[in-house]
N, C-alpha and C positions, 0 to 999 in steps of 0.2 A: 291438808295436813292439820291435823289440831295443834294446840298450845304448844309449841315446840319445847320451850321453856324448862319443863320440867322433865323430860323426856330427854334434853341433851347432858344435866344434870345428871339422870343416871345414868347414864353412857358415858360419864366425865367419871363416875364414883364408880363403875366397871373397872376402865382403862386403870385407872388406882390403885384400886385391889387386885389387879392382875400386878400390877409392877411386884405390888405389897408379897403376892403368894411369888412370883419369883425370886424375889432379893430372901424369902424364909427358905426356900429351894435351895438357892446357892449356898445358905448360913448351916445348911445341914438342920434344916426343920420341918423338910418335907412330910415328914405324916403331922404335921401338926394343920396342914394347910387345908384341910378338908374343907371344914367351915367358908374360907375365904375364898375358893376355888367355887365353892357350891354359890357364894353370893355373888362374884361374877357373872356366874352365867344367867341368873334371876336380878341381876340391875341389867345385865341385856335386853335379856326377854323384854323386860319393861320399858327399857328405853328405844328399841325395834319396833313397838306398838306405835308407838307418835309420827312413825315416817314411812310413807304409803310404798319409797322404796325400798326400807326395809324390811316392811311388816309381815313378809313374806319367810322372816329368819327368828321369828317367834319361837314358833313349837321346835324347832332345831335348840335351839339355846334353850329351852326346857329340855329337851330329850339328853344334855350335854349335864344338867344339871342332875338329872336321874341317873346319870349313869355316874356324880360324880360321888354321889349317895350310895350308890352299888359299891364302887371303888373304895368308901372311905368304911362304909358302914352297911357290912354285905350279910352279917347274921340278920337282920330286919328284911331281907329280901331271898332269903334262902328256905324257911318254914318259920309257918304258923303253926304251932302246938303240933300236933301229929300231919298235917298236911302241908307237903315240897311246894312251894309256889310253881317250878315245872309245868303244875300238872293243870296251869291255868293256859298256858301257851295253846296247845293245839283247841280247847275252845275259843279260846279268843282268835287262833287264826279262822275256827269256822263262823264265826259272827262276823268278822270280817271281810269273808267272802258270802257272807247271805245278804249284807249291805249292800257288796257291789254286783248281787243277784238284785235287789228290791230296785236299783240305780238302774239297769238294762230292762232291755226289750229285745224278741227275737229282731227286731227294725236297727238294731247296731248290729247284725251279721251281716244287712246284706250290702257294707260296705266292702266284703268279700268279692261280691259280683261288681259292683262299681269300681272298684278299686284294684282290682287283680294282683298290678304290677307291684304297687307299693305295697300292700300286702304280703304279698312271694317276698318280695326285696329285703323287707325289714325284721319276716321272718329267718330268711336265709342269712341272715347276718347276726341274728342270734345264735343260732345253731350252726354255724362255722364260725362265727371269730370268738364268743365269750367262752365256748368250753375250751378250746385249744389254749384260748390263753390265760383260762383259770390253771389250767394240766401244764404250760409251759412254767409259770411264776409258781406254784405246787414243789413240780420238782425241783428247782433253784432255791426254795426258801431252805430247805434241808429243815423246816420242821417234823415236828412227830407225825405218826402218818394218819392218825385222825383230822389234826388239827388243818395237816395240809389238806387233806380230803375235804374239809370246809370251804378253801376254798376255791376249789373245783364245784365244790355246791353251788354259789353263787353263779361262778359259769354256765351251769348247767338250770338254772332258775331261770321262767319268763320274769317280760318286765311287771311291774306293780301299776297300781291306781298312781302314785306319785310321780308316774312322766306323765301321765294327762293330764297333772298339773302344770309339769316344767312346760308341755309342750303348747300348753296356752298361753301360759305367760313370756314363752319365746317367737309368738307369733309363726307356730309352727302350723301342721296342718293336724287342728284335734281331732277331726272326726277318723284320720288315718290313724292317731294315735291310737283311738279307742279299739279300734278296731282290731291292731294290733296285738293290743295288750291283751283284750278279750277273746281271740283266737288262741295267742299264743299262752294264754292259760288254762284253755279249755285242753291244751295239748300237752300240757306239760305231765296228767299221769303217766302220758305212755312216753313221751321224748324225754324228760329228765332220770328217772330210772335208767332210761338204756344209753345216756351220755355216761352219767355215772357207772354206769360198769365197764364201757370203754377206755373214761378218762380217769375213775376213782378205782378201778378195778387193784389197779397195783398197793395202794396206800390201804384200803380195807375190804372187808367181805361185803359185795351188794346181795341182795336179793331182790330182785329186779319185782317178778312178782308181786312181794310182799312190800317194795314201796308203791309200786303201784297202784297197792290197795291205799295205804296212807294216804297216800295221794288223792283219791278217789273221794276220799272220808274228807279230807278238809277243802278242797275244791270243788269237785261236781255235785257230791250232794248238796250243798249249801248252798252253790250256787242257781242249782236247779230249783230248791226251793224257793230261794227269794225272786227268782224269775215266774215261778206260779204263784207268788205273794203278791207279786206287784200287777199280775193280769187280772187276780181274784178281787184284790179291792178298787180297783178304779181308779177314781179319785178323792177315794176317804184315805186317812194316814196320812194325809200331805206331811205333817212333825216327823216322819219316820224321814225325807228325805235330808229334811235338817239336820235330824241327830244322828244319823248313821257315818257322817264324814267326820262327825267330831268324837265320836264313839270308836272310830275306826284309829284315828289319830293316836287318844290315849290307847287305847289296845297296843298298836305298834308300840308307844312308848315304853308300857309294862311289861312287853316282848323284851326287849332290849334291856331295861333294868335286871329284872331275872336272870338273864341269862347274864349278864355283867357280872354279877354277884353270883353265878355258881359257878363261873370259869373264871372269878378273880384272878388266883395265885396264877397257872397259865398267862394269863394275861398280863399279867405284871412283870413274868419272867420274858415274855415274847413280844408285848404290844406296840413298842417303838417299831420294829422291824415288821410286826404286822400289819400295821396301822400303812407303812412306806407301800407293802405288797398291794395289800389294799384298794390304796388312793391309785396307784400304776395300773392295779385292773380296771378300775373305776373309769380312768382316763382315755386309755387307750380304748375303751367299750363307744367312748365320748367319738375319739377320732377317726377309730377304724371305721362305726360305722356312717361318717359323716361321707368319708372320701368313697369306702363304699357303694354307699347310692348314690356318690358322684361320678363313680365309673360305669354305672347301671342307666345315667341319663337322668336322672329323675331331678325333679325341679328344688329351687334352694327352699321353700316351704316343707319340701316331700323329706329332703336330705338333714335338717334342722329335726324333723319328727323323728328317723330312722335314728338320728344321732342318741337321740334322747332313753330311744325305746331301748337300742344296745346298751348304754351305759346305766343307766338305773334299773338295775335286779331286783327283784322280788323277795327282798331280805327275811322278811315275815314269814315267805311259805318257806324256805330254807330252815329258819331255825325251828319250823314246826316236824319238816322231816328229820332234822337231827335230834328231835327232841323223842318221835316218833320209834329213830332208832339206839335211843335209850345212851345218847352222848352228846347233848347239850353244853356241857361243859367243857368239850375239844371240837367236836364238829361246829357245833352251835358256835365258833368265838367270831369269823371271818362274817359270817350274817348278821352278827350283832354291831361287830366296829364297821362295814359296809354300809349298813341300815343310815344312822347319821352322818356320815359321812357322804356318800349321794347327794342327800339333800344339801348339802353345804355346796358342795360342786355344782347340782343341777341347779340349786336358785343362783351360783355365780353365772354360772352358763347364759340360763333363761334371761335376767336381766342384761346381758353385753347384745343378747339377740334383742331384747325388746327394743334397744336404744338404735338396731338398724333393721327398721321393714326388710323383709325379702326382697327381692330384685324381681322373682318370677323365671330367670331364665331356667331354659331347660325343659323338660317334659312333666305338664302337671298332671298329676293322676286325678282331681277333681273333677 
C-alpha cells in the first residue's frame, strides 16, 4: 500500500461532500448539486488508488462521475457542431472487440474440448436463466415498451471481458471464464437476435436478420480481424497489449456517458425504479447461476466462474445494438445503468470470494 495518508484524506473529503450534496437534496437544491456530486465521485476515484483493496473501484467511481457530467450537463455530451456523439458508439464498440481479437488466440477455443462440461453449464445458464428473467422483470416494471425491451437486451447479451476480471480476482477458474465468454460471444449474432424476438417480440419490432447483421459488423468482423493481427505480428506490438485494456476501459466509459445524456429526461422520470430492476437482474444472474452449476456437480472454483459469467452482461454490445437500432435513448438506458452497476457488484462479489479460497469440492472441469 502506498502513503495511506493522503489517500484516506480524500476518502474523508468524499464522505463530506456526500453528506454536503445530501443535506442540499433535502433543502430543495438538488440541481444545484452537480458540481459536489461530480467531486465525490473523483475524491474516490483518488482515494481507491492508495489501497490495493480498493484499487480495483477506480474506473467504476470515474464511470459514476461521467455519468454525473451526463446527468448534470448532457448538451456537452449530446453533439458536436453538426455530429451526434451516438455515432461514436458502435466504433468504439468495434475497437473494442479488435482488442479482445488482438488478446486471443485460436489456443482459448480449445478450452471447449478440455472443458466440455463447464462450458455447456455456463453457457446453458445464460441462455435459460438471464433472458427469462430479463422478459419476467420487462413485464412487471410496466415501463414503455422500448425501454422495457432494454431490458430484455441485457438478458439476452453474452457476458463481457469484465468477469475475466471479477473471475480472477474471485479466485475463480479463469481459463473457464475466458472461454466462456469467448464462445458465448462468438454466438451471440445468431442466439441474441432470436432471444429477442422470443422474449422482446411483444414490447417491439425485431428483425432478427437485420440484427444479426449488426451484430456480425461489431463482433465477428472485429474480432476476426484482431485474431489475424495478433498471428500476423508475432511478437512486435507488444504496447498494443498494454493499451488496448485501457482503451477498452475508456470506450466503455464514453459508451455510457453518451448514452446517459441522450436518454437523460427518461431517465430522470424512470431511473430510481430502473436502477432497483436492474440491480435485481444483476443479482439474481449472480445467484441463479452460482446454485446452477451447484446442481449440475461442478466444483466451487467452476461455480464461482459460472456465477460471474451469468451476472455480468455485455453492456457495451447491448447498447451498440440499440444504438444500431436507431433507439439509444430508450432501449440504450437499461445497458447503460447495468454497465456500472455490475462492476460495483462484481468487484463486491469478487473480493468476499478472494478473502475465502475455494474448497475444491465437487467435480473440477480442469
Amino acid at each position: 500500500m502506498k502513503n495511506p495518508n493522503k489517500y484516506s484524506i480524500s476518502l474523508g473529503i468524499a464522505l463530506l461532500l456526500l453528506c454536503t450534496a445530501l443535506i442540499m437534496s433535502l433543502t430543495g437544491n438538488l440541481a444545484q448539486t452537480g458540481p459536489v456530486v461530480l467531486a465525490v465521485f473523483l475524491f474516490c476515484a483518488y482515494g481507491f488508488s492508495g489501497f490495493s483493496s480498493l484499487n480495483g473501484n477506480v474506473f467504476t467511481a470515474l464511470i459514476f462521475a461521467g455519468v454525473t457530467l451526463a446527468l448534470y450537463y448532457p448538451q456537452y455530451f449530446v453533439q458536436v457542431g453538426d455530429f451526434r456523439l451516438t455515432g461514436l458508439i458502435i466504433p468504439l464498440i468495434q475497437i473494442i472487440m479488435f482488442g479482445m481479437g488482438t488478446s486471443m488466440s485460436l489456443r482459448d477455443f480449445a478450452g471447449v474440448v478440455k472443458t466440455p462440461k463447464g462450458v455447456l453449464v455456463g453457457l446453458s445458464a445464460q441462455i435459460l436463466l438471464m433472458p427469462l428473467m430479463g422478459f419476467l422483470l420487462a413485464t412487471l416494471s410496466n415501463f414503455p415498451a422500448e425501454i422495457a425491451a432494454g431490458i430484455v437486451l441485457i438478458g439476452c447479451s453474452p457476458s463481457g471481458v469484465a468477469s475475466n476480471v471479477m473471475a480472477y480476482l474471485a479466485k475463480a477458474n479463469l481459463a473457464l471464464s475466458i472461454t466462456i465468454t469467448s464462445v458465448a460471444t462468438l454466438l451471440a449474432p445468431f442466439l441474441t437476435p432470436l432471444f429477442m424476438k422470443v422474449f422482446a417480440g411483444e414490447f417491439i419490432e425485431i428483425d432478427v436478420l437485420d440484427m444479426m447483421w449488426s451484430i456480425v459488423k461489431m463482433i465477428i468482423l472485429p474480432i476476426a480481424a484482431g485474431l489475424l493481427f495478433n498471428k500476423l505480428r508475432g511478437n512486435r506490438a507488444q504496447w498494443l497489449d498494454r493499451a488496448m485494456p485501457l482503451i477498452s476501459m475508456w470506450g466503455i466509459g464514453l459508451i455510457i456517458v453518451v448514452i446517459t445524456a441522450a436518454g437523460r429526461d427518461s431517465l430522470l422520470d424512470i431511473g430510481g425504479l430502473l436502477l432497483l430492476i436492474v440491480l435485481v437482474h444483476n443479482l439474481f444472474g449472480y445467484l441463479l447461476g452460482y446454485w446452477y452449476a451447484r446442481l449440475m456437480g461442478m466444483s466451487e472454483r467452476d461455480c464461482r466462474t459460472i456465477s460471474i459469467e451469468v451476472g455480468m452482461q455485455n453492456g457495451g454490445l447491448a447498447s451498440g445494438i440499440a444504438n444500431s437500432l436507431g433507439k439509444i435513448a430508450t432501449m440504450g438506458l437499461a445497458p447503460a445503468v447495468f454497465g456500472p452497476l455490475m462492476n460495483v457488484t462484481g468487484s463486491i462479489l469478487a473480493a468476499f470470494w478472494h478473502k475465502r479460497p475455494p474448497n475444491g469440492s465437487g467435480e473440477d472441469t480442469e
